[in-house]
Every structure is written in structure tokens, then in C-alpha cells.
C-alpha positions as CSV (number, residue, x, y, z in Angstrom):
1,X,159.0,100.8,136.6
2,X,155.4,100.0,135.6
3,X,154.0,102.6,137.9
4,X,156.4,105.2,136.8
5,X,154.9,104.5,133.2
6,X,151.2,105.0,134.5
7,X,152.2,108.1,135.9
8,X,153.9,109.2,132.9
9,X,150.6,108.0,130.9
10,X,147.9,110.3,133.6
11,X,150.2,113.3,132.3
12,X,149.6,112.7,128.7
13,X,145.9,111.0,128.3
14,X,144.0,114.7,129.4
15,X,143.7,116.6,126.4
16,X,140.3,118.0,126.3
17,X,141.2,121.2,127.1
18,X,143.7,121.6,124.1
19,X,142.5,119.5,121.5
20,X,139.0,118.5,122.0
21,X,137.2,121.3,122.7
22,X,138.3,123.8,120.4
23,X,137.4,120.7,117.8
24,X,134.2,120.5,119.4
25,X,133.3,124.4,119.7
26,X,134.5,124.1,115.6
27,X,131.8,121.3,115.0
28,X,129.3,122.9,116.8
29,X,129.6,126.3,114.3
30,X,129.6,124.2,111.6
31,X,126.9,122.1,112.8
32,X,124.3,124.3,114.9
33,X,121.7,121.2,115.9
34,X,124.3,118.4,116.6
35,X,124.4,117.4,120.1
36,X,127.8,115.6,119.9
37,X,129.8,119.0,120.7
38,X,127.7,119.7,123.6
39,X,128.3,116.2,125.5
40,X,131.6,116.8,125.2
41,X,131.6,119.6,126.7
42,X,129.9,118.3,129.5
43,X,132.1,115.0,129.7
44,X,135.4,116.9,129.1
45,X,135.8,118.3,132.6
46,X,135.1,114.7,134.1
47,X,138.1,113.6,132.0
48,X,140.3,116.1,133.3
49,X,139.2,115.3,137.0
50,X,139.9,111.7,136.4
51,X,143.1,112.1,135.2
52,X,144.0,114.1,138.1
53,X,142.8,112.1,140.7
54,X,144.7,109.1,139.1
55,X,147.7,111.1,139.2
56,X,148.2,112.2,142.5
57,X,147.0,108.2,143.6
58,X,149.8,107.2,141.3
59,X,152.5,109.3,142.4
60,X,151.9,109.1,145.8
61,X,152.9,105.3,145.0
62,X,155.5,105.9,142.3
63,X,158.0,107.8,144.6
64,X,158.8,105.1,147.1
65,X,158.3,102.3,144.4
66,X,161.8,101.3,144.6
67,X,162.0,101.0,148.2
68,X,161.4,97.5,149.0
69,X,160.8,98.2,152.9
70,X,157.4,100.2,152.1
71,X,154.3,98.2,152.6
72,X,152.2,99.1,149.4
73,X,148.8,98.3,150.9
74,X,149.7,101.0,153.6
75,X,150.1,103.4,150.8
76,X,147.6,102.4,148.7
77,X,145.1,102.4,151.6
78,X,146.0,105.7,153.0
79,X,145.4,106.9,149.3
80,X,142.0,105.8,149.1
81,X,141.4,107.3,152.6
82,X,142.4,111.0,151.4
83,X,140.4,110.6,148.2
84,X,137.5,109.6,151.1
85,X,138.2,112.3,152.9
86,X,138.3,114.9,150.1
87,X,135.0,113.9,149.1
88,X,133.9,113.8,152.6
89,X,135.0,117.8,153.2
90,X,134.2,119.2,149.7
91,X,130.2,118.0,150.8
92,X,130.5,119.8,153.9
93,X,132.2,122.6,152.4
94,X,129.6,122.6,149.4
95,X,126.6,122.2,151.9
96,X,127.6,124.8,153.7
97,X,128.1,127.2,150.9
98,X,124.4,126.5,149.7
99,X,122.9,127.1,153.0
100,X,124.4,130.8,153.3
101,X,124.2,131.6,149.6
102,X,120.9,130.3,150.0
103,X,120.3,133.1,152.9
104,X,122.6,135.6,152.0
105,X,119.8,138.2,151.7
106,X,119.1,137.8,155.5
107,X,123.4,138.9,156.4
108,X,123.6,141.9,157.9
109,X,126.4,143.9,159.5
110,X,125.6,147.1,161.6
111,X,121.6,147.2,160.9
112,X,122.7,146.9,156.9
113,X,122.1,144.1,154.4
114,X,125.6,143.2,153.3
115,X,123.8,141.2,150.1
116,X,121.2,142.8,147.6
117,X,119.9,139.3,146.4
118,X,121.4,139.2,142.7
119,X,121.9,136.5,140.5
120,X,125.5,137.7,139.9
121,X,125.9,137.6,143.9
122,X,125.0,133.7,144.1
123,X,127.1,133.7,140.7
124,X,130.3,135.1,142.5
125,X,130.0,133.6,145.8
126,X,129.6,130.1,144.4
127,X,133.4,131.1,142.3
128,X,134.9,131.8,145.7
129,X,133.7,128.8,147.2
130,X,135.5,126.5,144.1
């Protein structure tokens, strides 16, 4: 079906991690003062996301295409309502992550700091977070 094919497509259109960036890190040797590496490597993780998003929208559609008793605008509706919600948590999630790396110097456990105020701390807490 068509919506089979678009699936199929969100699989294949995400190649900045294979193709374009080692091009771009290449260019960007070759070519110290050109800007055009570094915007892609700003826009190539955006492309990435995209294409993810799309495909678990599409496949959550795909999957009972054939089934002519499924109401579509249920699906598609209860699709945009997760993507919604997912954006809804991550900012609680991230807001709350800012607020105690933010005072992480202030934890302590026992009568001792559990945090020594580093840069790498901020660094590593902000990886377990993601």
C-alpha cells in the first residue's frame, strides 16, 4: 500500500550519519573557514529525529492499513496525541534535570556534598538524563 511505501521511504531517506558527515568532516579539512560543514553538522541530527518521528507515525498506521474496520482518524489522532505527550514529558523531564544539575552543589547525603561542582559533573549528568 501507499503507506507501506512511506514507511519503507522514512527507513531509507536518514543518511546523515553514514554519508553526509564523514563528507562533511572531509570538507571541513580540506576547507578550514567554510561554514557549510558545520551547518550540517548542526542540521544532521534534526534529520535523523524527523525521520524517526515519521516512522513510528507511519507504522503505527501501516500495520492495520488493510483492515477496513479501523477508523484511521482514531489512529491518526491518538498518534499526534503521543507525539504531544512525548513533548509534553521530555520538558518536564528536561526542566527538572536543569533545576537539580543547576543545584547539585547544595546535595548532600550524611553531612557530605555528594557533587564537587565540575564541569564534567553537569557534563555527565546531563548524558544520563538523555
Amino acid at each position: 500500500t501507499e503507506v507501506e511505501g512511506l514507511v519503507l521511504g522514512t527507513t531509507l531517506f536518514c543518511i546523515g550519519d553514514g554519508l553526509v558527515i564523514p563528507r562533511m568532516s572531509e570538507l571541513g579539512r580540506q576547507f578550514p573557514g567554510n561554514p557549510m560543514p558545520r551547518l550540517v553538522f548542526m542540521v544532521a541530527p534534526l534529520e535523523a529525529s524527523y525521520a524517526l518521528t515519521l516512522f513510528g507515525m507511519l507504522q503505527g498506521v501501516a500495520e492495520p492499513a488493510r483492515d477496513s474496520t479501523v477508523n484511521m482518524k482514531l489512529i491518526v489522532g491518538m498518534n499526534l496525541l503521543r507525539i504531544f505527550a512525548t513533548g509534553v514529558i521530555g520538558a518536564v523531564i528536561g526542566s527538572v534535570a536543569g533545576w537539580l544539575i543547576a543545584r547539585r552543589g547544595a546535595a548532600k547525603f550524611q553531612g557530605k556534598t555528594l557533587f564537587t561542582g565540575a564541569i564534567v559533573e553537569a557534563y555527565l549528568m546531563i548524558l544520563a538524563v538523555a
